[in-house]
BAKE-460279 format. One record per residue (C-alpha): y, x, z. Coordinates in Angstrom, 3 decimals. Layout:
% residues N
<node <Y, X, Z>>
...
***
This chain:
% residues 547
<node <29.866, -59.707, -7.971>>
<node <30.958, -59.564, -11.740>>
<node <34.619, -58.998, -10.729>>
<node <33.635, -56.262, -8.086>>
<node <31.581, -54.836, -10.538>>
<node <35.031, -54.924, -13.278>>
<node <37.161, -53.407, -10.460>>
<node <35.377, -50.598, -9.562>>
<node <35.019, -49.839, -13.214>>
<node <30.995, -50.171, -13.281>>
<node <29.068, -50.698, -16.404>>
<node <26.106, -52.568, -14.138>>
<node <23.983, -55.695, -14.007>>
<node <26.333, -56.309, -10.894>>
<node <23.167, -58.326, -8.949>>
<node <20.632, -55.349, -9.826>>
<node <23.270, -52.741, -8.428>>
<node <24.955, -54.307, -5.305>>
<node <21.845, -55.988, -4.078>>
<node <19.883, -52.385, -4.375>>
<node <22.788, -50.592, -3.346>>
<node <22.695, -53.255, 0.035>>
<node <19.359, -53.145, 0.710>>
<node <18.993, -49.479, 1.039>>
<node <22.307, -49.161, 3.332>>
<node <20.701, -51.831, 5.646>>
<node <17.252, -50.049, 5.909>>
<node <18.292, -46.732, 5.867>>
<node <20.576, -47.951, 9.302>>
<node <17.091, -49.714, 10.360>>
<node <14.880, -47.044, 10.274>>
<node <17.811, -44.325, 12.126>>
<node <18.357, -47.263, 14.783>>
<node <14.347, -48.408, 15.073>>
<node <12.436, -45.760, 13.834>>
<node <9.461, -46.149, 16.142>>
<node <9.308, -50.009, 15.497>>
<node <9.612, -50.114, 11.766>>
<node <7.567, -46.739, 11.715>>
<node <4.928, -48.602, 13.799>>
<node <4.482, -51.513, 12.062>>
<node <4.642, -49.947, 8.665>>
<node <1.977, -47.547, 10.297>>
<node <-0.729, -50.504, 11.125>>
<node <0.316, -51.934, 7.171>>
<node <-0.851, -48.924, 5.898>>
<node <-3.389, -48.229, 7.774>>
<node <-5.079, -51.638, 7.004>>
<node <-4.258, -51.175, 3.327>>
<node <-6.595, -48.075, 2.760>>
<node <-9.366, -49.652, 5.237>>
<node <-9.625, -52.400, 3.012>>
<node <-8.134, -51.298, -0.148>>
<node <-9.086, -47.963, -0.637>>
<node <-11.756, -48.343, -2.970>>
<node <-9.431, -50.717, -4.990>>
<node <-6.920, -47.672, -5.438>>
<node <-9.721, -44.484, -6.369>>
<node <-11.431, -47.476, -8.760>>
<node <-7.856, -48.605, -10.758>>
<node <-6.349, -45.705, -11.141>>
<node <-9.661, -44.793, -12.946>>
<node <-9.833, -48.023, -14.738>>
<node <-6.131, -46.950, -16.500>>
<node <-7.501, -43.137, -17.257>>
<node <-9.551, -45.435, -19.411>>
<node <-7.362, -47.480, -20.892>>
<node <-5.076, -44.872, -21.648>>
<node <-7.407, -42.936, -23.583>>
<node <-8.600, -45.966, -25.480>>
<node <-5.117, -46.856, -26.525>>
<node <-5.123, -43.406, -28.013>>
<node <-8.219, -43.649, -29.505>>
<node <-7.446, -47.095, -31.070>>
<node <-6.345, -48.115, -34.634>>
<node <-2.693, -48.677, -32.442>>
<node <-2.538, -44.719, -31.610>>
<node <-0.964, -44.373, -34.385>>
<node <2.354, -46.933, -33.553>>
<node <5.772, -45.111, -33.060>>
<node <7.398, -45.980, -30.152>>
<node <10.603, -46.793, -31.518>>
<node <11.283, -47.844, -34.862>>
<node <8.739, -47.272, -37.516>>
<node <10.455, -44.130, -39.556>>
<node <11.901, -42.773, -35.991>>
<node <11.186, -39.035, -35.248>>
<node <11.296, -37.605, -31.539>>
<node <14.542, -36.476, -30.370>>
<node <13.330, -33.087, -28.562>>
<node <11.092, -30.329, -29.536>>
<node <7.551, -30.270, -28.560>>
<node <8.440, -27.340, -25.376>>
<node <11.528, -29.164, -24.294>>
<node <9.678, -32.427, -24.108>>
<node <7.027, -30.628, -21.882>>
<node <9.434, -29.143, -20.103>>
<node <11.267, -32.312, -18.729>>
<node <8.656, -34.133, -17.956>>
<node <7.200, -31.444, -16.359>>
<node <10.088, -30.330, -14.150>>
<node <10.774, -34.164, -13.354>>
<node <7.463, -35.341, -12.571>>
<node <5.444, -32.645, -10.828>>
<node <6.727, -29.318, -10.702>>
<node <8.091, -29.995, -7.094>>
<node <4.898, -30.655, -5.916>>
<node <2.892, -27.363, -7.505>>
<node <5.367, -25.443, -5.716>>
<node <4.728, -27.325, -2.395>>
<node <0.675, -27.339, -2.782>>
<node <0.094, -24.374, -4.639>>
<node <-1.348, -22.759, -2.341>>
<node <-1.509, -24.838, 0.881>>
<node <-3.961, -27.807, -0.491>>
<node <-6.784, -25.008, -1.953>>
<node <-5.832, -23.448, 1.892>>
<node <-6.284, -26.725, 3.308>>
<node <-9.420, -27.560, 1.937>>
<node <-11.193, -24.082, 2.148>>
<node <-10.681, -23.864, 5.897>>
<node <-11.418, -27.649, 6.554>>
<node <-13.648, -28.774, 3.877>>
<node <-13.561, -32.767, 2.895>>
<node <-16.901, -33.200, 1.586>>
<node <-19.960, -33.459, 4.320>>
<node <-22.301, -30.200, 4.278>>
<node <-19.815, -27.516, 3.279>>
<node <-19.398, -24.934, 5.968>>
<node <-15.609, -23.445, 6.230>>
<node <-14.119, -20.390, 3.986>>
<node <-17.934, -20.412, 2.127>>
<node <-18.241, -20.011, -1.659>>
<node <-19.041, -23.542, -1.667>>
<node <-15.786, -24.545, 0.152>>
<node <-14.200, -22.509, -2.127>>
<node <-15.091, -24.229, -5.472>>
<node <-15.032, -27.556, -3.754>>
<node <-11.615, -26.986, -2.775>>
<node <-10.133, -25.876, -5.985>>
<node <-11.900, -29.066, -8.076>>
<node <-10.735, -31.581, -5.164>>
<node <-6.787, -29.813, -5.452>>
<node <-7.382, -30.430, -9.280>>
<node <-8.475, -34.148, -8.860>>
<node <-5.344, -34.550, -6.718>>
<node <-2.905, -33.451, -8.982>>
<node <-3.798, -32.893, -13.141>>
<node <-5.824, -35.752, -14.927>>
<node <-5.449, -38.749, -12.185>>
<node <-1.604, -37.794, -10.974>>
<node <-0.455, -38.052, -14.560>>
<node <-2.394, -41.282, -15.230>>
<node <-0.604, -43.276, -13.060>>
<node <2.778, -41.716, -14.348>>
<node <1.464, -41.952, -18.382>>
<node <0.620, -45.776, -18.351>>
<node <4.108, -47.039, -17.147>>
<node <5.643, -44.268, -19.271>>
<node <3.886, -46.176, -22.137>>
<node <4.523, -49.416, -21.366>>
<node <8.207, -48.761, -21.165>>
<node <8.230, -46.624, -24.449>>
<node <6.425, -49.581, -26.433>>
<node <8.803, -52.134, -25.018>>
<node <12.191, -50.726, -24.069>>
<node <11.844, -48.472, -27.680>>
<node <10.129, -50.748, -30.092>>
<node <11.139, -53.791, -29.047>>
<node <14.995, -52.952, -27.904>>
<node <14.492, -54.417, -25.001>>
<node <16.779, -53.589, -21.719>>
<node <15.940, -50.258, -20.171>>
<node <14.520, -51.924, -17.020>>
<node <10.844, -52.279, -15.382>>
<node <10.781, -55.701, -15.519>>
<node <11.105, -55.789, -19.746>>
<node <7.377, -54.474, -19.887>>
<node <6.753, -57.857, -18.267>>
<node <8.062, -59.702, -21.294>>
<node <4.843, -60.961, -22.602>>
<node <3.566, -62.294, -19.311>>
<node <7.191, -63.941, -18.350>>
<node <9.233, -63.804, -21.789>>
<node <13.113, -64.805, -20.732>>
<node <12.056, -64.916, -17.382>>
<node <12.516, -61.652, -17.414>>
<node <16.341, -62.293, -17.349>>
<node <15.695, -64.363, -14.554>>
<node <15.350, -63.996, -10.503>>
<node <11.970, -62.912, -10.978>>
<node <12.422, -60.216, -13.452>>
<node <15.728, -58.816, -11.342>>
<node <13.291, -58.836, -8.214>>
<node <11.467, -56.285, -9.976>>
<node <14.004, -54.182, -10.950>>
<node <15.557, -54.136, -7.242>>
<node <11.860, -52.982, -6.273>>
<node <12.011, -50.180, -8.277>>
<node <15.453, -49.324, -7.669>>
<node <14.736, -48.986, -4.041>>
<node <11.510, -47.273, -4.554>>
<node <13.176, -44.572, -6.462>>
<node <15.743, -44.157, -4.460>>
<node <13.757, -43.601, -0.470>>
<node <10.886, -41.646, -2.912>>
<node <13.278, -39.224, -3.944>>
<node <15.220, -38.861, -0.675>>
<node <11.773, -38.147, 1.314>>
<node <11.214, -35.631, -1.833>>
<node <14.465, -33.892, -1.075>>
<node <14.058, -34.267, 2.918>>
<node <10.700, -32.165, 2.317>>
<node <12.281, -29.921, -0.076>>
<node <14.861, -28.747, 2.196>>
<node <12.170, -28.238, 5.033>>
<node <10.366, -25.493, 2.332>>
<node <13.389, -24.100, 1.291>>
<node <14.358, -24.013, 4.559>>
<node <10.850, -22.316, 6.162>>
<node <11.565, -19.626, 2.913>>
<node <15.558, -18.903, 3.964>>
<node <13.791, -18.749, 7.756>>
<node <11.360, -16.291, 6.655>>
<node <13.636, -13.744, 4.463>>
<node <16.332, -13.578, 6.645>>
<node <15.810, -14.561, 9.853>>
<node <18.015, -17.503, 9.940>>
<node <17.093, -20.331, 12.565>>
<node <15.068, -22.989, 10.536>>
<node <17.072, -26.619, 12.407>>
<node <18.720, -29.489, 11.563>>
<node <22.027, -27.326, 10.373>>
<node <20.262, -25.844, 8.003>>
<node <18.165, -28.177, 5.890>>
<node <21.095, -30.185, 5.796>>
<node <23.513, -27.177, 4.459>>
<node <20.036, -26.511, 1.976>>
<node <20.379, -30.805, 1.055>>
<node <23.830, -30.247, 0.826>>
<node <23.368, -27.674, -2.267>>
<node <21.038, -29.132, -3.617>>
<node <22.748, -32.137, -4.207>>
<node <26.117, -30.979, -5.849>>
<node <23.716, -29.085, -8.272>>
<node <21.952, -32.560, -8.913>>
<node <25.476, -34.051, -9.399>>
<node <26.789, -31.496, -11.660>>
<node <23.813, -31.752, -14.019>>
<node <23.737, -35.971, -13.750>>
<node <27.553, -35.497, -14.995>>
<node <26.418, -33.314, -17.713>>
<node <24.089, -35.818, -18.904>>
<node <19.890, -35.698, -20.098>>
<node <20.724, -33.352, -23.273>>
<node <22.467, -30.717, -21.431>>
<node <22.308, -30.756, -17.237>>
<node <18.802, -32.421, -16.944>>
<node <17.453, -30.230, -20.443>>
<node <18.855, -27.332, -19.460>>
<node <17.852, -27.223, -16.107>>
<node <14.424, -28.127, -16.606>>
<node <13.728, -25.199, -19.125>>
<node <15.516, -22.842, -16.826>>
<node <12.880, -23.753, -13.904>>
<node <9.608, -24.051, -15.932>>
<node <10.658, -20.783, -17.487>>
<node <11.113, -18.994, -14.280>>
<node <7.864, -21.291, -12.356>>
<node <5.526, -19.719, -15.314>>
<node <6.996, -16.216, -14.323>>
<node <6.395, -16.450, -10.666>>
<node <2.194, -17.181, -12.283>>
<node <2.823, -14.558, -14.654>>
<node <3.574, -12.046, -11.727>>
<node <0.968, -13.507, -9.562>>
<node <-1.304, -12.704, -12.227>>
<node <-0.548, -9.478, -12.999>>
<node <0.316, -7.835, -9.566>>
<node <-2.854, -9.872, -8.149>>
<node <-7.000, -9.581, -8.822>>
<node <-6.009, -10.045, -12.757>>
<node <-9.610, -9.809, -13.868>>
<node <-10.924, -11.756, -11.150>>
<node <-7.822, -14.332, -12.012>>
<node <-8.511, -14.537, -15.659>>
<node <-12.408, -15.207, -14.911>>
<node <-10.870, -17.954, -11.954>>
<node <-8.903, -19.878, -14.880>>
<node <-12.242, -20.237, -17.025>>
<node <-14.653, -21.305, -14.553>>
<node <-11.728, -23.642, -13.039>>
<node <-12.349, -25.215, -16.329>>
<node <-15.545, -25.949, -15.790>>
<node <-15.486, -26.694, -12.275>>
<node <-12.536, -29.225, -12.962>>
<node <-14.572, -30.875, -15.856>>
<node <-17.661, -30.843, -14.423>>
<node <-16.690, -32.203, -10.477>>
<node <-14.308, -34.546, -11.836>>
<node <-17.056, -37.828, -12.430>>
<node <-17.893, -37.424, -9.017>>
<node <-14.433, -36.915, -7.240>>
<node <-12.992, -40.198, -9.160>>
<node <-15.325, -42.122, -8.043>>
<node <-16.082, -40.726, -4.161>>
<node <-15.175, -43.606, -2.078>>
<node <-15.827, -41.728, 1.217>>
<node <-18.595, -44.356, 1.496>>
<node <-20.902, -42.385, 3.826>>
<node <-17.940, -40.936, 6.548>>
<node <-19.888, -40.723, 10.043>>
<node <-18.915, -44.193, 12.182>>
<node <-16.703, -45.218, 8.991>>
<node <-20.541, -46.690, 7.578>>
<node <-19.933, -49.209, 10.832>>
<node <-16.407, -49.523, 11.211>>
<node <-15.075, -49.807, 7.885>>
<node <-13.392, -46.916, 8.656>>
<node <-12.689, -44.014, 6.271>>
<node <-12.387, -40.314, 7.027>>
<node <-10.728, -37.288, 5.295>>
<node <-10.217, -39.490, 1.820>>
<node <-8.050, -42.473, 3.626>>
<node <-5.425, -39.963, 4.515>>
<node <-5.529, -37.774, 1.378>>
<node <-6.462, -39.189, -1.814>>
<node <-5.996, -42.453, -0.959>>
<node <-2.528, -41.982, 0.562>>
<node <-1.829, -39.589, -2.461>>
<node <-2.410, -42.650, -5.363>>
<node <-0.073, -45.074, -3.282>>
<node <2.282, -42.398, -2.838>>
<node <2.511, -41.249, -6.360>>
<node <2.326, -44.540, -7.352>>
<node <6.180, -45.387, -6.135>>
<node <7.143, -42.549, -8.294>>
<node <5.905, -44.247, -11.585>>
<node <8.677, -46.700, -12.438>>
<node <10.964, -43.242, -11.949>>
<node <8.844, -40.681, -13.673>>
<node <7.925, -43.698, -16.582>>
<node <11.203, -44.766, -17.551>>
<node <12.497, -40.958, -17.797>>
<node <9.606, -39.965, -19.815>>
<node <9.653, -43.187, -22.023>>
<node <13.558, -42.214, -22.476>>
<node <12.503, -38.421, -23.990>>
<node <9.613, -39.327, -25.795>>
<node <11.479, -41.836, -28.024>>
<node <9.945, -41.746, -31.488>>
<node <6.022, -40.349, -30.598>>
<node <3.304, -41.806, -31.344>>
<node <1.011, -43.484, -28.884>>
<node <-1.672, -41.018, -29.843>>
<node <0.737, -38.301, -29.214>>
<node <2.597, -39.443, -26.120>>
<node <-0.779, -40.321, -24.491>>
<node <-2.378, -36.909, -25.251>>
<node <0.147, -35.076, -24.615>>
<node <1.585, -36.739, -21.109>>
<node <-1.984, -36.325, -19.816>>
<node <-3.684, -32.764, -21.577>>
<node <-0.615, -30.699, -21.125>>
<node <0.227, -30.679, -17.846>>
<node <-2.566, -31.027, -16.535>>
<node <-3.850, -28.025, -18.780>>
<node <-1.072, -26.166, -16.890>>
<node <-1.853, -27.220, -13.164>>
<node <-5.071, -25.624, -14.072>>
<node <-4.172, -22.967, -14.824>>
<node <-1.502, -22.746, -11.887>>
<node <-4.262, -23.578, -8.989>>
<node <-6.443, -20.913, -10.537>>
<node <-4.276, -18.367, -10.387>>
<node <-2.660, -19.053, -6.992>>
<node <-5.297, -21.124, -5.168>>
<node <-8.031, -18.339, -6.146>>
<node <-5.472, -16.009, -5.177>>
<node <-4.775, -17.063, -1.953>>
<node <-8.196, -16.869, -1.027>>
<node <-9.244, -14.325, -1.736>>
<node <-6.253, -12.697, 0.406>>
<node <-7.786, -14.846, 3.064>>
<node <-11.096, -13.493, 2.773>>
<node <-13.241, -15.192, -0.158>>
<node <-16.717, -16.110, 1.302>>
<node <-18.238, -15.261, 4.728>>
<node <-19.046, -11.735, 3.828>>
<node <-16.269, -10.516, 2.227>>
<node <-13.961, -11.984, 6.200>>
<node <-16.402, -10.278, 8.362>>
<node <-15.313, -7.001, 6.206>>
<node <-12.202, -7.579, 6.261>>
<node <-11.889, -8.067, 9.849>>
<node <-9.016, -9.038, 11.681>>
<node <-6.878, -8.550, 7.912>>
<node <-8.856, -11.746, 7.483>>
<node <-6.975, -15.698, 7.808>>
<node <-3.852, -14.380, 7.174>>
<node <-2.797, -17.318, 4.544>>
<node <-4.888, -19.980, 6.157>>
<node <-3.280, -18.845, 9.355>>
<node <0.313, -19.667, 7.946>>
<node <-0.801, -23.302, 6.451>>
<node <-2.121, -24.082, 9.899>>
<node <1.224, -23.242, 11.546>>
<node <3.406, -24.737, 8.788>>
<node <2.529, -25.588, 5.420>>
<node <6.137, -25.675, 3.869>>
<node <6.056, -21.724, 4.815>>
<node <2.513, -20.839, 2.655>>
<node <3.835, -20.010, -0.095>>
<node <6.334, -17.676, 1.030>>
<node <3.035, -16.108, 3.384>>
<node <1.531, -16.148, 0.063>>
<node <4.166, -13.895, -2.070>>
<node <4.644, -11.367, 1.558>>
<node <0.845, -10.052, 0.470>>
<node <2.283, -9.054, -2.887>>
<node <4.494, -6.317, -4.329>>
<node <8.331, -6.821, -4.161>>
<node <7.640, -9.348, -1.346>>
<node <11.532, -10.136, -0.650>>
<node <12.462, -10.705, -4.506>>
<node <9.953, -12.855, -4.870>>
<node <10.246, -14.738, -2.074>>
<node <13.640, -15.067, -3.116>>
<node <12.542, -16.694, -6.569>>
<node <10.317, -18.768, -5.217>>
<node <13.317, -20.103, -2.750>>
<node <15.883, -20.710, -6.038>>
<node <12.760, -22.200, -8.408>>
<node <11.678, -25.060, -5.222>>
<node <15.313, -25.736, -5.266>>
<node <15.565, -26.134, -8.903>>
<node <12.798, -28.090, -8.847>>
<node <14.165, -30.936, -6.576>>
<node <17.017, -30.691, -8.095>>
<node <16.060, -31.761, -11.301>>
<node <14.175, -34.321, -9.933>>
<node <16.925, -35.660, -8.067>>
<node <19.437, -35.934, -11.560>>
<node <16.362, -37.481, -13.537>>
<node <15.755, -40.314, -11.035>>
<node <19.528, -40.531, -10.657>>
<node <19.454, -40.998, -14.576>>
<node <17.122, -43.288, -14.425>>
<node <17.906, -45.585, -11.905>>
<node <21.688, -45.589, -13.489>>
<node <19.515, -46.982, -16.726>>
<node <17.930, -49.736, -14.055>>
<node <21.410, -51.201, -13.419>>
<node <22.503, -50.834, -16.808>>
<node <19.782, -51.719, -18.730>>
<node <20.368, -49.428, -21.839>>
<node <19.384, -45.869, -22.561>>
<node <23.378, -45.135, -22.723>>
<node <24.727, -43.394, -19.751>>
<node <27.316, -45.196, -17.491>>
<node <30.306, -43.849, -16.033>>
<node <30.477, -40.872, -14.920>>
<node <30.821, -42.728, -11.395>>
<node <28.532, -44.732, -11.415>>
<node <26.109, -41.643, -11.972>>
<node <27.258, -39.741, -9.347>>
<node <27.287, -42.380, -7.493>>
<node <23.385, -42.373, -7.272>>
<node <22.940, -38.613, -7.216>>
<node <25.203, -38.657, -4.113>>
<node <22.856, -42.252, -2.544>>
<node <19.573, -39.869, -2.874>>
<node <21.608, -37.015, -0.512>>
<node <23.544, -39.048, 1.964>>
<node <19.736, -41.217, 2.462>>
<node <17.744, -37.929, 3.169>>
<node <21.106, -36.369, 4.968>>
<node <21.194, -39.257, 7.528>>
<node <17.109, -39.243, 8.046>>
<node <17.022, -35.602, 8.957>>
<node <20.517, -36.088, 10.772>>
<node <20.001, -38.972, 12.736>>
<node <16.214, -39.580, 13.182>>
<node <15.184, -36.350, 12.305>>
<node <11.226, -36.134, 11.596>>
<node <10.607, -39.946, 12.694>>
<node <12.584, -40.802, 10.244>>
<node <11.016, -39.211, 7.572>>
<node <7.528, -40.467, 8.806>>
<node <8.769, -44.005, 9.358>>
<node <9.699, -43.591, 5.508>>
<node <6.309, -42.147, 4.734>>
<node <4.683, -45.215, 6.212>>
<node <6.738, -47.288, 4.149>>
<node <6.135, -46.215, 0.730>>
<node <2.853, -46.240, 1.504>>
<node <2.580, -50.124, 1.988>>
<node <5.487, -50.305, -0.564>>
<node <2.821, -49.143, -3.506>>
<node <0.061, -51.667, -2.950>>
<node <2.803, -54.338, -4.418>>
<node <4.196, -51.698, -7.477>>
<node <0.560, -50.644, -7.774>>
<node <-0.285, -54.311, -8.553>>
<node <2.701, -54.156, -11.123>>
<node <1.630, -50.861, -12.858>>
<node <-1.642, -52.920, -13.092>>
<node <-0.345, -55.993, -14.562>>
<node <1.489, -53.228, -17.693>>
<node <-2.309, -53.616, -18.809>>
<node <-2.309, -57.095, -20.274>>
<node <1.234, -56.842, -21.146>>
<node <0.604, -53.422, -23.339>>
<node <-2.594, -55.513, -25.137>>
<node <-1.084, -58.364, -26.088>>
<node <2.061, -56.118, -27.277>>
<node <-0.813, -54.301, -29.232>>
<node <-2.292, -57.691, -30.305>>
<node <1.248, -58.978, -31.900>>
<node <1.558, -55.538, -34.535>>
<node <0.997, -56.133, -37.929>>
<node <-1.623, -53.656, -38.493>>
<node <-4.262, -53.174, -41.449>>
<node <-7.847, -52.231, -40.041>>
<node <-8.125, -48.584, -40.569>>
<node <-11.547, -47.097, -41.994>>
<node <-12.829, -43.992, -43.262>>
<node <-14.151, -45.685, -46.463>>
<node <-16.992, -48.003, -47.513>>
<node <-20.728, -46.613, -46.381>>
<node <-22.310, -45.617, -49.671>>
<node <-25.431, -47.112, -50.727>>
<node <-28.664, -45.099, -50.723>>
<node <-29.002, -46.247, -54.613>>
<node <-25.759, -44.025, -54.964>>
<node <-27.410, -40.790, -54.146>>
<node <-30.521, -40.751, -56.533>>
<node <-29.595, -38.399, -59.833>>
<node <-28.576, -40.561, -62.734>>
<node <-31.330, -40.257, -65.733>>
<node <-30.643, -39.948, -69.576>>
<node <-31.116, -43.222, -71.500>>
<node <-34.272, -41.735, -73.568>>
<node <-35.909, -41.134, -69.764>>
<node <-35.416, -44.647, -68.497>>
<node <-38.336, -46.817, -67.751>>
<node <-39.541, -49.181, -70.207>>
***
């Protein structure tokens, strides 16, 4: 494999790279030829993995929220991850910006409006009549738990982890070098390269159902503004696109395709919530965002720890109910993103401190996908018809956006912007910014899993790169092609059981970050010695002293 890898030209660890690049050719022609099978028996894997793991998932991911913000808290928040007089490399809005746009701006766009939607007209938790006040709140807090503190959590740890070790310690840019405490050269080894073919493959079928879904809303928004027939031809003309503008920027590199590209899209996501704001109930939106607050804050204890426990028959079965094939599936889901959406935002946050990458991987996004579900979620309701009164006077004007998640929930957004002013326009944006946004997540996972098979921060050849990029379109290209939505569910079922082991991984970056911790050569850091209460009583002149 070393003398393939020399003449083709590739700057790889030629095991990492050929073995991925096999395994990924072989299942992708699996799941086209047996998609019922493998979609089957990946179905029942699942399946028994949130019956009897479920509570394990809601309870760990919690368990690292803590951690996290201990880390921060510690006497080690203040470590650089690099070396010790290293700065960061980007400004404090273009570091927000990538990690942003690569981690979960595809997925505001997507759920915006369709989870509050969702959850309003079907409400999750048992008691809470449909499209009530109640269902309302509960709805915007549970979209909030999905997506802001506990989505960001499971990408901030492994983003640590690899930022201590792959910055401070100059160790290879890999997800197996986080492990180097628990298996020191065995990282090197077959184990350690296991891992890193994991991740590889992970990334890659995580991405391509990303972009398989993407295409399907760009698609339903094409559909709607112009008419055009929303089929196979389509989606993959809309993939198509989507990945030459993914290739482009991967050839450009992370300091000018991926950079540029992310500030572009964040810049015009925050005016699509600037218009919404402005054109919509502004007053009643500005109110929304500070209550959200609250209701965010004050619903979260609850939410992270709601195990579903008391779901009808599920008390006898072991069943669960609503939770099993949301929040549950959600964590394992998100979870096969982390080694991705880690390693890229360990590789731009070079030089923070722990304190600061912590607090600021965690508080700022989620500070914004607060503010985003305010403004649209609230905003979609209330074009729905906000509370039982306020549909019965609206009349048959009524259900209009819960209408369009019921029929298709790619197309709710673009319902969404057709109740406001300059409906086409907008529309329009909203089509360019959800292709933006999978685009830029396509070049950042192409980035990084070019920097699994290298093993350094450096960018390989151009080839090699594009090489990737074009992997993550000709995967999702042959799923919708050839096996069309079974395919893509098939896939679904396996990333699913595919998290349990790199949720178990993410885990073990616990031990591995304390004992990294453990080994610094750090002073104990105080405030100062408590005075004594002698030390406050007024000192008297020698002629007044007791005899």
């Amino acid at each position: 494999m070393d003398r393939l890898a020399r003449r083709l030209g590739l700057r790889v660890d030629p095991t990492i790279f050929f073995v991925s690049a096999g395994l990924s050719l072989v299942f992708v022609l699996l799941l086209v030829v047996l998609p019922g099978p493998i979609g089957g028996a990946f179905a029942a894997g699942r399946a028994w993995i949130v019956t009897n793991l479920g509570w394990f998932f809601i309870l760990t991911v919690n368990v690292w929220l803590g951690f996290l913000i201990y880390a921060a808290m510690s006497r080690h928040g203040h470590i650089r991850l690099g070396p010790r007089n290293s700065r960061p490399e980007y400004t404090n809005l273009s570091w927000f910006t990538m990690l942003f746009a690569g981690g979960i701006g595809t997925v505001l766009m997507f759920w915006g409006v369709a989870e509050p939607i969702s959850h309003y007209q079907s409400p999750p938790l048992p008691g809470v009549e449909p499209f009530t006040l109640q269902a309302a709140q509960d709805a915007i807090s549970i979209s909030l738990y999905h997506l802001a503190l506990h989505t960001w959590t499971i990408f901030a740890l492994p983003g640590l982890a690899f930022a201590y070790f792959i910055n401070r310690y100059d160790l290879p840019v890999r997800v197996s070098s986080v492990f180097y405490p628990l298996l020191r050269e065995g990282i090197h080894g077959p184990v350690g390269k296991a891992i890193d073919i994991v991740s590889v493959l992970g990334t890659l079928f995580g991405v391509a159902v990303s972009l398989g879904l993407g295409s399907s809303q760009v698609a339903a928004g094409l559909s709607d503004l112009f008419g055009w027939t929303d089929d196979t031809a389509l989606r993959l003309t809309i993939l198509g696109s989507l990945t030459i503008v993914a290739t482009i920027s991967i050839v450009a590199g992370l300091d000018k395709g991926v950079k540029f590209l992310s500030n572009l899209n964040i810049g015009m996501a925050v005016g699509l919530m600037l218009f919404v704001l402005v054109t919509g109930s502004t007053l009643f939106l500005l109110r929304g965002i500070v209550e959200t607050m609250g209701l965010y804050l004050s619903n979260l204890p609850r939410l992270a720890f709601w195990n579903d426990m008391l779901h009808g028959e599920g008390m006898a079965t072991g069943d669960w109910g609503w939770q099993g094939d949301w929040t549950v599936f959600y964590w394992a889901w998100t979870v096969t993103w982390s080694p991705f959406i880690g390693l890229f935002v360990a590789r731009i946050s070079r030089g923070r401190t722990v304190r600061e990458f912590v607090f600021g991987v965690l508080l700022a996004p989620s500070l914004f996908t607060v503010i985003w579900f305010a403004i649209f979620g609230w905003q979609a309701m209330q074009m729905d018809g906000l509370g039982q009164a306020a549909r019965a006077a609206m009349g048959p004007a009524a259900g209009t956006i819960s209408s369009a998640v019921t029929e298709s929930v790619p197309l709710a957004m673009f319902a969404f912007f057709a109740e406001l002013p300059w409906a086409p326009l907008m529309q329009g944006l909203a089509v360019l910014v959800v292709a933006i946004f999978f685009a830029t997540s396509s070049d950042s996972a192409s980035l990084v899993v070019d920097m699994l098979c290298t093993g350094t921060a450096e960018p390989g050849p151009v080839r090699q790169r594009v090489f990737w990029g074009l992997a993550e379109g000709l995967i999702a290209a042959t799923l919708i092609l050839l096996a069309g939505e079974a395919g893509l569910t098939a896939l679904q079922q396996v990333i699913t059981v595919v998290g349990l082991p790199v949720f178990l991984l993410v885990s073990m970056m616990i031990p591995a970050l304390i004992r990294g911790f453990a080994a610094e050569d750090i002073e104990h850091i105080t405030i100062g010695k408590r005075p004594a209460l002698s030390e406050f009583e007024p000192s008297l002149p020698d002629d007044h002293a007791p005899r």
